[in-house]
VMD Tcl script that builds the backbone (N, CA, C; Angstrom):
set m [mol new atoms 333]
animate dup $m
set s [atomselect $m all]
$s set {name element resname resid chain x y z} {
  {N N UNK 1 A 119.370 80.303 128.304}
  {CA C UNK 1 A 119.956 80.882 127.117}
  {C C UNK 1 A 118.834 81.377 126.211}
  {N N UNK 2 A 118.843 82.344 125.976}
  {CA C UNK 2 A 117.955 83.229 124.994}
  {C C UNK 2 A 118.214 82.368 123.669}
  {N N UNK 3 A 116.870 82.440 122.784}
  {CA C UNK 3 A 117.148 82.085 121.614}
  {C C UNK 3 A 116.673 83.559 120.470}
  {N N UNK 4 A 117.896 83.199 119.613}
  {CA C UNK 4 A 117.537 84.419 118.958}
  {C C UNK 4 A 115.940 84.466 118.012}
  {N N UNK 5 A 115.386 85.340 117.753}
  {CA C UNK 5 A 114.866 85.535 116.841}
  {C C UNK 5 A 114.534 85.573 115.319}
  {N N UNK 6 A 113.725 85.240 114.633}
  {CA C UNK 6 A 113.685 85.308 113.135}
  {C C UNK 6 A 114.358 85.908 112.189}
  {N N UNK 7 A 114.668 86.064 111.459}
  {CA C UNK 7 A 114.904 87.457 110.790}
  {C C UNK 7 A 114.498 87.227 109.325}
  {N N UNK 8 A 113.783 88.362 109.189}
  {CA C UNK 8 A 113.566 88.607 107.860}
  {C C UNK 8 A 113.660 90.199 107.661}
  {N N UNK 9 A 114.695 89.804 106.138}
  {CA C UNK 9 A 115.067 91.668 105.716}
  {C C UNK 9 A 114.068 91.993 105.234}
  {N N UNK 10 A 114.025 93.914 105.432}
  {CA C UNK 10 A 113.141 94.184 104.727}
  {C C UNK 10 A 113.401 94.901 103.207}
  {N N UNK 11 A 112.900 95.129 102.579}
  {CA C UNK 11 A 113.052 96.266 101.198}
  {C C UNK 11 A 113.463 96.935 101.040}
  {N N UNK 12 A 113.897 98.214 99.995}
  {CA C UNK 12 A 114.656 99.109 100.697}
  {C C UNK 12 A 113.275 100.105 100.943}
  {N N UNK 13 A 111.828 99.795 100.074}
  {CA C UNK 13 A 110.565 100.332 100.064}
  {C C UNK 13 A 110.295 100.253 101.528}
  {N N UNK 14 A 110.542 99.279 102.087}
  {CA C UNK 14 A 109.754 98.781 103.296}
  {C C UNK 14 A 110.860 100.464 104.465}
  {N N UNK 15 A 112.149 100.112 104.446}
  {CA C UNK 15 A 113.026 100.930 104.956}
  {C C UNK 15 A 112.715 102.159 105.207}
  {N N UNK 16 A 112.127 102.607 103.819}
  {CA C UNK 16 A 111.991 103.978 103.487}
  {C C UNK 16 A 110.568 104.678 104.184}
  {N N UNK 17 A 109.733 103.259 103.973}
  {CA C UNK 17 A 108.450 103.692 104.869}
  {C C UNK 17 A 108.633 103.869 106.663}
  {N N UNK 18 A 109.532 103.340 106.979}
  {CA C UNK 18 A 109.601 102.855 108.483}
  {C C UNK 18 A 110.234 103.958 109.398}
  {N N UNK 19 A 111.214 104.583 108.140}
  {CA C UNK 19 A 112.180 106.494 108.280}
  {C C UNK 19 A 111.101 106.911 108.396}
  {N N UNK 20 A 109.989 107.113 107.497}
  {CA C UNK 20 A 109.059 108.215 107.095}
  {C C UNK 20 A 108.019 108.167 108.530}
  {N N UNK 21 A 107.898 107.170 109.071}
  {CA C UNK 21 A 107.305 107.314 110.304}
  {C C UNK 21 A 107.963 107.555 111.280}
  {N N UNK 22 A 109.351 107.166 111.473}
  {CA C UNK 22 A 109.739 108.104 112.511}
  {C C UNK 22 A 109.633 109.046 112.300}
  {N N UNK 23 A 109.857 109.894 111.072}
  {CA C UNK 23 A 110.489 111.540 111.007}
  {C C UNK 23 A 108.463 111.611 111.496}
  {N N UNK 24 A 107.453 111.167 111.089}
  {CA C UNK 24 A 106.267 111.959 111.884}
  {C C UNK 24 A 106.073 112.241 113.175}
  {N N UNK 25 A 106.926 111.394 114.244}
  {CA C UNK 25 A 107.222 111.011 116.006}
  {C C UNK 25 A 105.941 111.114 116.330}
  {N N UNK 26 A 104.783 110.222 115.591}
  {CA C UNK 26 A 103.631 110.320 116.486}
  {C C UNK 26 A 103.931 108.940 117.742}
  {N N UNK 27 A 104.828 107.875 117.354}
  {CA C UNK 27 A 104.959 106.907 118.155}
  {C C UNK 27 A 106.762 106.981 118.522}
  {N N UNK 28 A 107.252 106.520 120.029}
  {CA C UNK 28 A 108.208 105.932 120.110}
  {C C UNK 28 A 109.318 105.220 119.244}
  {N N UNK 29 A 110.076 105.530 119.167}
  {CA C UNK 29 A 111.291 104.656 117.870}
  {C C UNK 29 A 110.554 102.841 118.714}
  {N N UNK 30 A 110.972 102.859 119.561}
  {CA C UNK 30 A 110.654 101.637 120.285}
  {C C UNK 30 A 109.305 100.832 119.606}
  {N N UNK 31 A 108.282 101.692 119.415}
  {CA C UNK 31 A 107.134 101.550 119.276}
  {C C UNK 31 A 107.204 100.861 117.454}
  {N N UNK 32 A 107.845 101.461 117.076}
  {CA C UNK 32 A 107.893 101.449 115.830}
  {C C UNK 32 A 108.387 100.430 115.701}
  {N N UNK 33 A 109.900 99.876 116.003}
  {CA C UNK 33 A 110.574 98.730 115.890}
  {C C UNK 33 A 109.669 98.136 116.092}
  {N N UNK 34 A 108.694 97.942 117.432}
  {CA C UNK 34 A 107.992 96.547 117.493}
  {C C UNK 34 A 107.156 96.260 116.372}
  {N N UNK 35 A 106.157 97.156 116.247}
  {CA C UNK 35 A 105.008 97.346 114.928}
  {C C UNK 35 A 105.748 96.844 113.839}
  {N N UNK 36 A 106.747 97.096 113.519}
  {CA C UNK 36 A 107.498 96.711 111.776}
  {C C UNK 36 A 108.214 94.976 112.472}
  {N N UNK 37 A 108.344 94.854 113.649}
  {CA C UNK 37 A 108.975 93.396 113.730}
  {C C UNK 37 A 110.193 93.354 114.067}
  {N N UNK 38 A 111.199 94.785 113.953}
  {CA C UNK 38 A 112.415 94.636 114.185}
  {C C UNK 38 A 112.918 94.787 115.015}
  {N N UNK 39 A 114.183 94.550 115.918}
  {CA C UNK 39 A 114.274 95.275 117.335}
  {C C UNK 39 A 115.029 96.474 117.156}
  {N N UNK 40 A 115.024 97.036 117.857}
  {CA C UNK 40 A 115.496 98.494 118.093}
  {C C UNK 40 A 116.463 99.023 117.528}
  {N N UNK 41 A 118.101 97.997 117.780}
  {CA C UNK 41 A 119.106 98.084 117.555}
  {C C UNK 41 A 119.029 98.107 115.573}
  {N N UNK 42 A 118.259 97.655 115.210}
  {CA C UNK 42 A 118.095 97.568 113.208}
  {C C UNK 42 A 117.528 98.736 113.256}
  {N N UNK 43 A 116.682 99.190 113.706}
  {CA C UNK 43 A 115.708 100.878 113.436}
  {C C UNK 43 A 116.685 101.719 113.807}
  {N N UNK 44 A 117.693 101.531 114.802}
  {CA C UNK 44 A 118.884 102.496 115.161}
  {C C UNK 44 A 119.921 102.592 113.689}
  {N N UNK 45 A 119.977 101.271 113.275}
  {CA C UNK 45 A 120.864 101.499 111.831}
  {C C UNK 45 A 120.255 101.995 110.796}
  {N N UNK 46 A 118.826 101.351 110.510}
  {CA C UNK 46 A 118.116 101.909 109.656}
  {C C UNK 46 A 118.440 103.970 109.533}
  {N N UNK 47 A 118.624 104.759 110.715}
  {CA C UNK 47 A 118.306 105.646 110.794}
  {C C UNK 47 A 119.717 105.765 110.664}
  {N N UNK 48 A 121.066 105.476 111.064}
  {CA C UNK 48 A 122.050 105.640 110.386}
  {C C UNK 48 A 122.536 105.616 109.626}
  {N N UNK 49 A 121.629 104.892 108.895}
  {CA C UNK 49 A 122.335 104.601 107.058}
  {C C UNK 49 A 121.241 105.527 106.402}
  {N N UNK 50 A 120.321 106.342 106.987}
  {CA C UNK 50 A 119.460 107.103 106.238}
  {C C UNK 50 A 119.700 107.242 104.835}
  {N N UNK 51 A 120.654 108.091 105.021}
  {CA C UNK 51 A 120.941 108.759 103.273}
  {C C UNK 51 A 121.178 107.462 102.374}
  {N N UNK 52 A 122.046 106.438 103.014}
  {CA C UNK 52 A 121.983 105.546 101.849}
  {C C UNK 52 A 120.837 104.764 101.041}
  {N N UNK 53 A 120.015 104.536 102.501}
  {CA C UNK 53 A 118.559 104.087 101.922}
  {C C UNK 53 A 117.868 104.594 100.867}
  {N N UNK 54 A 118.086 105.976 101.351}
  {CA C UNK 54 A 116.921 107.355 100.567}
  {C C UNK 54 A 117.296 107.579 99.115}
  {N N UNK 55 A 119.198 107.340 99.146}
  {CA C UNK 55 A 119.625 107.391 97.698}
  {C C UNK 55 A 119.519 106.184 97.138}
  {N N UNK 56 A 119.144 104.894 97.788}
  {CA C UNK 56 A 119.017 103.530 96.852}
  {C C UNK 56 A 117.633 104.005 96.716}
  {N N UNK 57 A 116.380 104.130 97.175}
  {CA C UNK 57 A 114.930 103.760 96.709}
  {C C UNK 57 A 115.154 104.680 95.724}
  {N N UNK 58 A 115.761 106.351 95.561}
  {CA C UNK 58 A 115.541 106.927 94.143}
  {C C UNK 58 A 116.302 106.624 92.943}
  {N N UNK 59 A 117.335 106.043 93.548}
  {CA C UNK 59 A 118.150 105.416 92.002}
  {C C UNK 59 A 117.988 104.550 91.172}
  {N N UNK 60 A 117.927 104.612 90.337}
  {CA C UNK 60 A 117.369 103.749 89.285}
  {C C UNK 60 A 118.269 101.843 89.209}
  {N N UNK 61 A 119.803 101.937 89.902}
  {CA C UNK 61 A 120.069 100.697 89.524}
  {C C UNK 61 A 119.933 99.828 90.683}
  {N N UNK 62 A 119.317 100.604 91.783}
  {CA C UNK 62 A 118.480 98.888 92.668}
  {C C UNK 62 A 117.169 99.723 93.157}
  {N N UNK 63 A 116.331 98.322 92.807}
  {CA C UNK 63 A 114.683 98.926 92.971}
  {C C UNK 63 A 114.931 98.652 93.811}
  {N N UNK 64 A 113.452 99.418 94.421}
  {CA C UNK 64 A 112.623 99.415 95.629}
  {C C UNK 64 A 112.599 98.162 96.040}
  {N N UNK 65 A 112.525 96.931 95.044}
  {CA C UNK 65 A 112.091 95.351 95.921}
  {C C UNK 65 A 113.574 94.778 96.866}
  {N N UNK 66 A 115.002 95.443 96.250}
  {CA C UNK 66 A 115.613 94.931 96.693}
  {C C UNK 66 A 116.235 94.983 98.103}
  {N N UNK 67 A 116.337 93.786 98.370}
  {CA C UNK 67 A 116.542 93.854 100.398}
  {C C UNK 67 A 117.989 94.200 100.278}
  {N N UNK 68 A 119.141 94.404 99.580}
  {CA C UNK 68 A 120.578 94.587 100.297}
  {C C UNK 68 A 121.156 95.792 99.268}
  {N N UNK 69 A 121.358 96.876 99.685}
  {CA C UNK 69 A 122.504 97.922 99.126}
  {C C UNK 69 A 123.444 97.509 97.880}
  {N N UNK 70 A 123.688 96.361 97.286}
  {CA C UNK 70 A 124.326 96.200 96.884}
  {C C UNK 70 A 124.411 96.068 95.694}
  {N N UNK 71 A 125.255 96.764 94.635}
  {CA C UNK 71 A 125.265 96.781 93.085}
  {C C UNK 71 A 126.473 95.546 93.181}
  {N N UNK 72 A 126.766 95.547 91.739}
  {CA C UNK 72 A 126.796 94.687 91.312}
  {C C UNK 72 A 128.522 94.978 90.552}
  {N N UNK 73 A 129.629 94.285 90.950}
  {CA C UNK 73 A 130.891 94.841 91.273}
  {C C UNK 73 A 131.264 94.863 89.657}
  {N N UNK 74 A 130.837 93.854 88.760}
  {CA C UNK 74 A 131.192 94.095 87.398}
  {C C UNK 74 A 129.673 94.719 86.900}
  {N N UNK 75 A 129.390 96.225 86.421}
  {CA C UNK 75 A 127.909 96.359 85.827}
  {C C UNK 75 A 127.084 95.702 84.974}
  {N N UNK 76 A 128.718 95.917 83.414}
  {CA C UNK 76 A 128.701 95.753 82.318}
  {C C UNK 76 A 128.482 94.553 82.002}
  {N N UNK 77 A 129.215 93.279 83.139}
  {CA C UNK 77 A 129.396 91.969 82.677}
  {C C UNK 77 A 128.031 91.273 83.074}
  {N N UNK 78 A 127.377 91.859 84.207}
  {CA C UNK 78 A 126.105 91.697 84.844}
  {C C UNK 78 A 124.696 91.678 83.795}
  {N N UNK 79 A 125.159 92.848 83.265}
  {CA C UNK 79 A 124.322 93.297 82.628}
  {C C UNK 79 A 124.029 92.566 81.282}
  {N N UNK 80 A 125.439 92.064 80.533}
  {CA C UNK 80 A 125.641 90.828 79.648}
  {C C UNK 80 A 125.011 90.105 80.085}
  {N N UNK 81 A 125.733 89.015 80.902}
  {CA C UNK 81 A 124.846 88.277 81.562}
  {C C UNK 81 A 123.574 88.022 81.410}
  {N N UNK 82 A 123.155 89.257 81.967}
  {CA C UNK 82 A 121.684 89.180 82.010}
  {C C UNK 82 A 120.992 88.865 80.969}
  {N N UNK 83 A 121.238 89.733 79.553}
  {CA C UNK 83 A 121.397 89.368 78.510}
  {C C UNK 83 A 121.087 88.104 78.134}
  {N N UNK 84 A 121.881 87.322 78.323}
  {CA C UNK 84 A 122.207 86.188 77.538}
  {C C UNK 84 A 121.362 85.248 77.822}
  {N N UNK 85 A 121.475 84.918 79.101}
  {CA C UNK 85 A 120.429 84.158 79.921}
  {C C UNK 85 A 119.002 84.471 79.345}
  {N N UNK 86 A 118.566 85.462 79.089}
  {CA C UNK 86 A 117.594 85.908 78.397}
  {C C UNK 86 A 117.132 85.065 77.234}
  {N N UNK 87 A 117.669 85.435 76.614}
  {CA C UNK 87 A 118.272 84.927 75.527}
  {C C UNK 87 A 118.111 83.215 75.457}
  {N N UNK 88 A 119.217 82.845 76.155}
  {CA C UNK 88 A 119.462 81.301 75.542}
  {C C UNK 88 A 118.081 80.866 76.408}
  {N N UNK 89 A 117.592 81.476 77.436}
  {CA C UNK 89 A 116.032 80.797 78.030}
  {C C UNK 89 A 115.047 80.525 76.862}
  {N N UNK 90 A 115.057 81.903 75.898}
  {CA C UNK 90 A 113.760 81.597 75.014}
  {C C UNK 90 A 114.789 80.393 73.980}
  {N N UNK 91 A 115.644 80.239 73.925}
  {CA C UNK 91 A 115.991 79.432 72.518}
  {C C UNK 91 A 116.093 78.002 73.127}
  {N N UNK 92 A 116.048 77.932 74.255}
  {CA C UNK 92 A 116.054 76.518 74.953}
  {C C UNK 92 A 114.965 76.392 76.341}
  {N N UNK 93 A 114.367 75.410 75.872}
  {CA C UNK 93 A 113.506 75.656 77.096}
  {C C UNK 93 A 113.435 74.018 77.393}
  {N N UNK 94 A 113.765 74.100 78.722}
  {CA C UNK 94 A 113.793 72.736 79.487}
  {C C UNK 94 A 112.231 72.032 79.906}
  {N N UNK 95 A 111.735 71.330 79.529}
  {CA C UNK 95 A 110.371 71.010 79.796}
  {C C UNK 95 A 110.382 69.716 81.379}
  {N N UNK 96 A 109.253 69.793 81.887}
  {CA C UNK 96 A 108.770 69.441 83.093}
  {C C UNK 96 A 109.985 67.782 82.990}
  {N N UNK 97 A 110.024 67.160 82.413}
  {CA C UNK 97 A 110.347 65.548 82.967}
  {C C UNK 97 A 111.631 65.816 83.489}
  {N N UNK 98 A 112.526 66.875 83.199}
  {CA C UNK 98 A 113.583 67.579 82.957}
  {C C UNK 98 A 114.078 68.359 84.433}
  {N N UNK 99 A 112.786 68.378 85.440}
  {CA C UNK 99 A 113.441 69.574 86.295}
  {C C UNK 99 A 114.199 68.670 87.300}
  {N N UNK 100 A 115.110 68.769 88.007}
  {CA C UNK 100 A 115.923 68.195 88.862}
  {C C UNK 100 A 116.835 68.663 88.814}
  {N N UNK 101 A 118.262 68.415 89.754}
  {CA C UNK 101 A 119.281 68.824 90.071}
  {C C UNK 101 A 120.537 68.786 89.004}
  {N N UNK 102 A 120.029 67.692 87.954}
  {CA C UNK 102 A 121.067 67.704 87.338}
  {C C UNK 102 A 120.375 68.096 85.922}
  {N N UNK 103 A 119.466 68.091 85.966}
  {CA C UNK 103 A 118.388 68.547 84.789}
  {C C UNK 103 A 119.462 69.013 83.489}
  {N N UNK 104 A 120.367 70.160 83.431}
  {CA C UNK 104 A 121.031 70.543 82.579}
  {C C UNK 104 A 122.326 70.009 81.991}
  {N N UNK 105 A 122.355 68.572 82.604}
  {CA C UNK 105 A 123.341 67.665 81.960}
  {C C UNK 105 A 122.098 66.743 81.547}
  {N N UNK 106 A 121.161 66.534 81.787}
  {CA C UNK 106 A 120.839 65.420 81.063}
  {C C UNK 106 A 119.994 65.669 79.782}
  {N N UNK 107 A 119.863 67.318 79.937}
  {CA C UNK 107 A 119.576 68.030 78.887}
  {C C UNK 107 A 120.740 67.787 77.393}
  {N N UNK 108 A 121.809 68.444 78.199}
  {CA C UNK 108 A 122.927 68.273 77.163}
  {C C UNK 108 A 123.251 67.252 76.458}
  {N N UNK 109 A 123.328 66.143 77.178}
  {CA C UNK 109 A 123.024 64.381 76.715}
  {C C UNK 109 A 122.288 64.220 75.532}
  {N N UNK 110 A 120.861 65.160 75.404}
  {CA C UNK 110 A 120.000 64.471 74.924}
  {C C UNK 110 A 120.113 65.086 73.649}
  {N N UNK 111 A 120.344 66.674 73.905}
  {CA C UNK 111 A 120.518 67.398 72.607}
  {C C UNK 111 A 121.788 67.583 71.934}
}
mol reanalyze $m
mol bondsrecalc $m
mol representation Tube
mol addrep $m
């Protein structure tokens, strides 16, 4: 029985570089998959989802670092969110004796 392999995603930066060498065809698609780590069948999608890749690395609401296509189904509330957390981080800050699993109840306890 075969065991599968590792996987680690790549970027959508990493993606975009990996298109840009096929479209040069100095090497094999084959060739390429191996060199980047992936097998064949991911460089085959990679090249099917082209356009989506090409329109996530230029759009502004998912960078380049991020490994998955995916926005974010509420923007606005996300974007709150984000906000806030911001926010209540600088007005509360949990110090070292504090870090653990339950850290933010025994926070609450205290304050």
């Amino acid at each position: 029985m075969m065991t599968r392999g590792t996987y680690c995603a790549k970027t959508v930066k990493e993606k975009v570089e990996i298109l840009r060498e096929v479209d040069q065809g100095k090497s094999s698609k084959y060739e390429i998959a191996r060199k980047h780590g992936i097998p064949p069948s991911m460089l085959s999608t990679y090249i099917r989802n082209r356009t989506a890749i090409e329109n996530a690395y230029e759009a502004e609401d998912i960078g380049a670092s991020e490994k998955r296509l995916r926005t974010a189904k509420f923007l606005e509330l996300e974007s709150a969110l984000i906000i806030w957390v911001k926010e209540m981080s600088q007005e509360y800050r949990i110090e070292p004796p504090y870090h653990g699993q339950d850290s933010r109840f025994r926070y609450a306890l205290e304050h």
